[in-house]
Backbone bond lengths (Angstrom), bond angles and torsions (degrees), N, CA, C in turn:
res aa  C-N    CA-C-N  psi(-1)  N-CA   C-N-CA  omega(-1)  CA-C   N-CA-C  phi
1 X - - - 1.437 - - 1.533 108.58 -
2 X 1.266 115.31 133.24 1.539 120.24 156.48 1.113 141.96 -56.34
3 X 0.897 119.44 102.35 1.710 127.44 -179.32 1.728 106.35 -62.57
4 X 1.372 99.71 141.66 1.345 109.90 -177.55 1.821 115.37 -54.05
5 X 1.117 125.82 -53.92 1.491 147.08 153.25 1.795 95.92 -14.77
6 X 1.365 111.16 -72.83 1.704 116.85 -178.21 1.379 98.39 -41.17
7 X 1.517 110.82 -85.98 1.599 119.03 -175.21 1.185 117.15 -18.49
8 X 1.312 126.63 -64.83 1.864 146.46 164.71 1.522 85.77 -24.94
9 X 1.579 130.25 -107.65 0.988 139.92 -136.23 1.892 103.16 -71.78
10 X 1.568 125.63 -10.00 1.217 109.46 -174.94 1.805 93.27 -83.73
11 X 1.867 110.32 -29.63 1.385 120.65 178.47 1.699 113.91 -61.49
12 X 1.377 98.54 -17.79 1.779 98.49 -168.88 1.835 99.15 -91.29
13 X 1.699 106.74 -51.48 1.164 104.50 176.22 1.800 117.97 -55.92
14 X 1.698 121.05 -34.23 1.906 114.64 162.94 1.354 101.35 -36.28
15 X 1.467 106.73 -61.78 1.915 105.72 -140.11 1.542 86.79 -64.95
16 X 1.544 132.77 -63.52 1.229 121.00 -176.95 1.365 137.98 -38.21
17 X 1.201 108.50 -11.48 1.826 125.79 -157.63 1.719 80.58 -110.45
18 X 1.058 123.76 -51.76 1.517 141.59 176.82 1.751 117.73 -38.42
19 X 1.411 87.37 -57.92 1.744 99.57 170.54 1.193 116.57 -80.19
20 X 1.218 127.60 -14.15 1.463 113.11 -162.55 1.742 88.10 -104.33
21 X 1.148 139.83 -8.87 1.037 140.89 172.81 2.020 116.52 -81.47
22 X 1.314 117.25 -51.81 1.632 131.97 109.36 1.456 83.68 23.93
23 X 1.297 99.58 -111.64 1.630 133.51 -129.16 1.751 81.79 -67.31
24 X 1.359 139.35 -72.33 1.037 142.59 161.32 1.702 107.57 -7.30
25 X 1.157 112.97 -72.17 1.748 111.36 -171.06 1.738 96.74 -57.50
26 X 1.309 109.91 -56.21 1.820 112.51 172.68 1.578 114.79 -9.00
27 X 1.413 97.72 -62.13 1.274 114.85 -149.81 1.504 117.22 -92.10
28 X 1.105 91.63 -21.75 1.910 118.26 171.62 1.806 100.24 -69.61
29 X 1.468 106.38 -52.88 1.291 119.61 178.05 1.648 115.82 -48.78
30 X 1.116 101.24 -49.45 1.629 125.11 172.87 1.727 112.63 -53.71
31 X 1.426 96.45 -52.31 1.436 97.38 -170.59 2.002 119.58 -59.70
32 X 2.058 90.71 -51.57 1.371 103.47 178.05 1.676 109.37 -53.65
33 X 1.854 104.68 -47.41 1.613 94.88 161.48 1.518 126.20 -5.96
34 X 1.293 79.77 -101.81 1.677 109.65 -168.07 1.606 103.52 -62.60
35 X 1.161 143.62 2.24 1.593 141.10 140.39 1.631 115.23 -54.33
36 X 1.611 94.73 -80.73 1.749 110.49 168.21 1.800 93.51 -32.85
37 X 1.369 138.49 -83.29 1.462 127.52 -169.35 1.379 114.12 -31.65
38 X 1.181 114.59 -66.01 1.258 134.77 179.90 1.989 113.37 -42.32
39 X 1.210 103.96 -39.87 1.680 99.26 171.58 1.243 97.68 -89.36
40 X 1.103 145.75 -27.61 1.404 128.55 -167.12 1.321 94.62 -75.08
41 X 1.531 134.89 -79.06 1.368 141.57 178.55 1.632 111.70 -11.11
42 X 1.366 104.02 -46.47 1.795 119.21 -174.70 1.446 84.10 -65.27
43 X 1.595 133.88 -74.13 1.350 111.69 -148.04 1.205 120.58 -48.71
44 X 1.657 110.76 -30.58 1.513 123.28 -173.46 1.716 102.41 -54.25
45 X 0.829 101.58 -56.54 1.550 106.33 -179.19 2.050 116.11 -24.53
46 X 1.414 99.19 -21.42 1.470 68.56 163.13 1.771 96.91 -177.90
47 X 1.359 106.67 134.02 1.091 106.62 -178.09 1.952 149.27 -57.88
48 X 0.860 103.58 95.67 1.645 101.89 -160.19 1.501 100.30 -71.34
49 X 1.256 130.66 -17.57 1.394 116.61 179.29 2.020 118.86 -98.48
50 X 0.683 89.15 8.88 1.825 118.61 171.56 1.425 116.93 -120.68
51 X 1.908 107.15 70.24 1.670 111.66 -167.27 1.746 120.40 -59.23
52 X 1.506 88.79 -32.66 2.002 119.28 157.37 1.477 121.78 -2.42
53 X 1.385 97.43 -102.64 1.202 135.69 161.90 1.618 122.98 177.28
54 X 1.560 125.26 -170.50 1.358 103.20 -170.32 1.485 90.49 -78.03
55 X 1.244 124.15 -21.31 1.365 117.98 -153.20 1.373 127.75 -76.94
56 X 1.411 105.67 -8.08 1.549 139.32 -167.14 1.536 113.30 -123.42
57 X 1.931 96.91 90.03 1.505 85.27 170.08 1.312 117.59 -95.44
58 X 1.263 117.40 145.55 1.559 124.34 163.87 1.670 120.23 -53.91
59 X 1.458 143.33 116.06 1.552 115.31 176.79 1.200 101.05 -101.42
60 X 1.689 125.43 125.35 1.121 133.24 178.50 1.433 108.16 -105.34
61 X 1.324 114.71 163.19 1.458 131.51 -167.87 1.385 101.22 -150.65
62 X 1.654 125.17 76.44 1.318 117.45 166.83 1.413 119.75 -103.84
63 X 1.809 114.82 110.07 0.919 116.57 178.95 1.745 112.65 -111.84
64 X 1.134 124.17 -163.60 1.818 116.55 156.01 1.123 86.25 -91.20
65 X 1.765 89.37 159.28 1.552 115.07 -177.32 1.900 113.03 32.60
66 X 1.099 103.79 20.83 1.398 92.46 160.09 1.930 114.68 -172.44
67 X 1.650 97.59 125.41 2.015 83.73 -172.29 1.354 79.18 -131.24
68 X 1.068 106.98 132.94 2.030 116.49 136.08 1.121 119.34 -124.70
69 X 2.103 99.15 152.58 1.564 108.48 -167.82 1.861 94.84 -120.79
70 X 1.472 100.33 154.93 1.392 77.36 164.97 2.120 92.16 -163.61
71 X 1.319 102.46 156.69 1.429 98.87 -173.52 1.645 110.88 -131.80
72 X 0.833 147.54 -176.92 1.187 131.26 150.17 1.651 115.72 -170.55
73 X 1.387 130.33 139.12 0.947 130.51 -145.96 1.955 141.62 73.62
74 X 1.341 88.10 20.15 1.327 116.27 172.50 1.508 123.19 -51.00
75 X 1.826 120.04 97.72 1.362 94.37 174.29 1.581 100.66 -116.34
76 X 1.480 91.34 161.25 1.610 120.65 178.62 1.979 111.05 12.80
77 X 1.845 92.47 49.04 1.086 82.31 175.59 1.760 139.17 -91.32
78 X 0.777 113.15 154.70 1.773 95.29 -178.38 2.100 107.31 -134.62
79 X 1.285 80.56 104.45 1.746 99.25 179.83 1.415 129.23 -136.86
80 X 0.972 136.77 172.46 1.356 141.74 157.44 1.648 97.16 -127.42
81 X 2.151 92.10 145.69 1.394 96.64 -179.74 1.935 98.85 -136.96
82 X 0.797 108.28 102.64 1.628 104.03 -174.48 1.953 110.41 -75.25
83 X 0.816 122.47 170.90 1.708 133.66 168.49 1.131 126.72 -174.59
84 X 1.319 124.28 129.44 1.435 122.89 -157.92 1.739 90.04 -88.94
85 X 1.634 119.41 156.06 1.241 125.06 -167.67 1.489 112.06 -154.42
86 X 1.429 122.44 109.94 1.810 120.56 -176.11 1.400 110.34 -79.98
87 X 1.009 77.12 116.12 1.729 84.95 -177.70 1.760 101.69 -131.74
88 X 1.149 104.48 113.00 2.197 133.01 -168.46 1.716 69.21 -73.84
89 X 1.343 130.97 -96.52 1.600 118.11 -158.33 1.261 121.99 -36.80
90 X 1.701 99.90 163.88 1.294 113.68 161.23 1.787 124.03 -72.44
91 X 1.123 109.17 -26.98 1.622 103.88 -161.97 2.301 93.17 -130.95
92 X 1.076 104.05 146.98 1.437 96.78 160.35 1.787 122.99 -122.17
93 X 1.257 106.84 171.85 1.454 92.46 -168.62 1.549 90.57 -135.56
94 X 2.010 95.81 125.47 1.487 107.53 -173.69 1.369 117.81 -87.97
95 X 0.901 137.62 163.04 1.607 147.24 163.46 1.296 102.30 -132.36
96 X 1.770 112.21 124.26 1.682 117.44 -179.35 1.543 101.62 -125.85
97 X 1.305 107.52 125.79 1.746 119.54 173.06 1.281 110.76 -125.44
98 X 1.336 116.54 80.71 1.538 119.17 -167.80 1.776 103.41 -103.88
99 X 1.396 129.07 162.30 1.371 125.15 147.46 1.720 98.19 -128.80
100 X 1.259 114.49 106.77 1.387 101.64 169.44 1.518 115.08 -127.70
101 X 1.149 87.33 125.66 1.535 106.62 -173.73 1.514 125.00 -49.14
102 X 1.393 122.46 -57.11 1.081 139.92 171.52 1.944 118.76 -140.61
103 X 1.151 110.67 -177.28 1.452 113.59 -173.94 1.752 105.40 48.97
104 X 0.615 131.10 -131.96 1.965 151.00 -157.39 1.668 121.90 148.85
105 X 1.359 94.15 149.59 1.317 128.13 -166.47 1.322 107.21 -111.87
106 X 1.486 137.38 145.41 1.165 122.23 177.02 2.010 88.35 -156.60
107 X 1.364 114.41 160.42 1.553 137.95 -131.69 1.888 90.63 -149.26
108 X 1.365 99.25 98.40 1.664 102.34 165.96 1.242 106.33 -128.14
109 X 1.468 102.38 135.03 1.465 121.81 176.93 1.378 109.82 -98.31
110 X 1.273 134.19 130.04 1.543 120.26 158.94 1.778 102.19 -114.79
111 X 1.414 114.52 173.36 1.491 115.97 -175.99 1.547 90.78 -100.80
112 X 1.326 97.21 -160.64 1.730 110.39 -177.28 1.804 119.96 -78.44
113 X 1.436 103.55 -7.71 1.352 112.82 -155.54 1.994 80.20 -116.20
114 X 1.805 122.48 -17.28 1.370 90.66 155.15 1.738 85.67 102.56
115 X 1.047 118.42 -0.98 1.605 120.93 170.26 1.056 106.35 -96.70
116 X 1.265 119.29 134.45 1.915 130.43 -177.00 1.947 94.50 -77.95
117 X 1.398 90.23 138.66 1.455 96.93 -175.90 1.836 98.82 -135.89
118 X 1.237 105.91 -25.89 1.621 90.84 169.84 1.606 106.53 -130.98
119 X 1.075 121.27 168.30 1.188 143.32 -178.13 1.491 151.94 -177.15
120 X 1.547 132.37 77.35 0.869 132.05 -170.15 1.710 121.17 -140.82
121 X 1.436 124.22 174.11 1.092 126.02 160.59 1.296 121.78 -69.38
122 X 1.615 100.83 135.47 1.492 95.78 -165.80 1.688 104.88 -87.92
123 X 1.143 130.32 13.47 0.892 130.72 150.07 1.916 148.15 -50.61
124 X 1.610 83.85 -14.39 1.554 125.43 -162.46 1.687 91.92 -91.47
125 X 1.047 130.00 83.37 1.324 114.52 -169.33 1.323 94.20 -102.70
126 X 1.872 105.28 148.31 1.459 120.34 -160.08 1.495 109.87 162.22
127 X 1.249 107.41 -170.14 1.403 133.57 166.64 1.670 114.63 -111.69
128 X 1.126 122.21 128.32 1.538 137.18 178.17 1.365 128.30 -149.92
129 X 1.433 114.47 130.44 1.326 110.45 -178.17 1.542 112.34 -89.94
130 X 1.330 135.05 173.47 1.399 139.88 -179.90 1.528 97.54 -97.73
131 X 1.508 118.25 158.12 1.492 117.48 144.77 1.438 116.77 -58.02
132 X 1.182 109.42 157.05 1.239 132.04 174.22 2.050 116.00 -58.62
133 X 1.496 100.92 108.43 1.590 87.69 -174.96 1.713 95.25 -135.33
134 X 1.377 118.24 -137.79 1.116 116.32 -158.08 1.658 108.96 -125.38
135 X 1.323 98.53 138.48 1.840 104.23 -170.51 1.664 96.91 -56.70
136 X 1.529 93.01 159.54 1.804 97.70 -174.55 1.082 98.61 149.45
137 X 1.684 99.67 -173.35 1.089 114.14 167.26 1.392 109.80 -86.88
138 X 1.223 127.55 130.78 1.486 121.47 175.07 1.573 118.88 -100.92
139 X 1.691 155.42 -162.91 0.894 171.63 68.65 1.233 123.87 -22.06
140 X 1.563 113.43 103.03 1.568 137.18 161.32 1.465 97.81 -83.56
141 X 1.510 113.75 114.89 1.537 126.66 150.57 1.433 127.27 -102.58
142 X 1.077 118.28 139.49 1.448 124.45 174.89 1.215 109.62 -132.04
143 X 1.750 99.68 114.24 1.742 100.86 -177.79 1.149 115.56 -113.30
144 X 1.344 129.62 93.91 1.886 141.93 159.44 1.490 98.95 -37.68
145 X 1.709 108.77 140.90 1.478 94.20 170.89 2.340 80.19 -166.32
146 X 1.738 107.93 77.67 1.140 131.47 -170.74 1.066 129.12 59.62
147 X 1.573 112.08 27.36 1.510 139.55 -178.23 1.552 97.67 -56.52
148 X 1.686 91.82 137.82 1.574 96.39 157.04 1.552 109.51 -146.85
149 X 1.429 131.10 144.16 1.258 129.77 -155.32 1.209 126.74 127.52
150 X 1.503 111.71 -162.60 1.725 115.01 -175.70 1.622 105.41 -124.12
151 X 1.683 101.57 122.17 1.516 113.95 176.55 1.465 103.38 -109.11
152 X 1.272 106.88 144.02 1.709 125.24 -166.19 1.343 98.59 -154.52
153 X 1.332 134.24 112.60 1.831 149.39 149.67 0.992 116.70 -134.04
154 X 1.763 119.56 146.88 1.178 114.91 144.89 1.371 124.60 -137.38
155 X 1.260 126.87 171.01 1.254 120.26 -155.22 1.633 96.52 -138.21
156 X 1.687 125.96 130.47 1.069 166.27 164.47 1.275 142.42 -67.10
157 X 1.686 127.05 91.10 1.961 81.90 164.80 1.019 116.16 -74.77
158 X 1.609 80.83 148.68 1.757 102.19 -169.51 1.456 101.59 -92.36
């Protein structure tokens, strides 16, 4: 038979074996923590959706039937920036106010069906209509290719 004294100390040695196992998961918990933090914090470190730089924001204006982009202070950058854009018409009508210093910029439109309907250097500053394509959502591209300067368009249904 067990003496009360045994019981105590086989009950003292559980809880101890108990906690220190506890404290073990704690700390395991802690560790994976502060890993998971630790990669997230890194991604922050630098922006993948700003091909630019951090220093260069894009101001976008995506509405239906109407987007403008505009940047300014652009150096020698070289990117592509895509954006999806609702556009109820068939055709849109561009306006380009660019100053670009060096390299070039160039402005592709596709319709909803994915056919390029506009296209030019944005250097070409003006008013322009698109060909005729298909209501939808379309694709606004903007292709940097060692641009440096100020890009200004917007795009319309036409």
């Amino acid at each position: 038979m067990l003496r009360a004294d045994s019981i105590s100390a086989i009950l003292t040695q559980l809880w101890n074996v108990t906690m220190q196992a506890r404290a073990r998961i704690i700390q395991s918990v802690r560790l994976v923590t502060a890993v998971v933090m630790l990669g997230a914090l890194s991604a922050c470190g630098s922006d993948r959706s700003n091909p630019l730089s951090p220093a260069v924001q894009p101001e976008v204006v995506n509405n239906t039937d109407a987007f403008s982009f505009q940047v300014t202070g652009v150096q020698n950058a070289s990117a592509t920036l895509d954006y999806s854009w609702q556009n109820t018409g068939t055709v849109a009508t561009v306006n380009q106010s660019a100053s670009i210093a060096s390299g070039s910029a160039t402005l592709v439109i596709r319709d909803a069906a994915g056919t390029q309907v506009y296209s030019r250097s944005l250097s070409d500053n003006g008013t322009f209509t698109s060909t005729a394509g298909v209501a939808g959502t379309w694709t606004v591209r903007v292709v940097f290719s060692g641009t440096s300067g100020t890009i200004n368009f917007r795009s319309d249904k036409g």
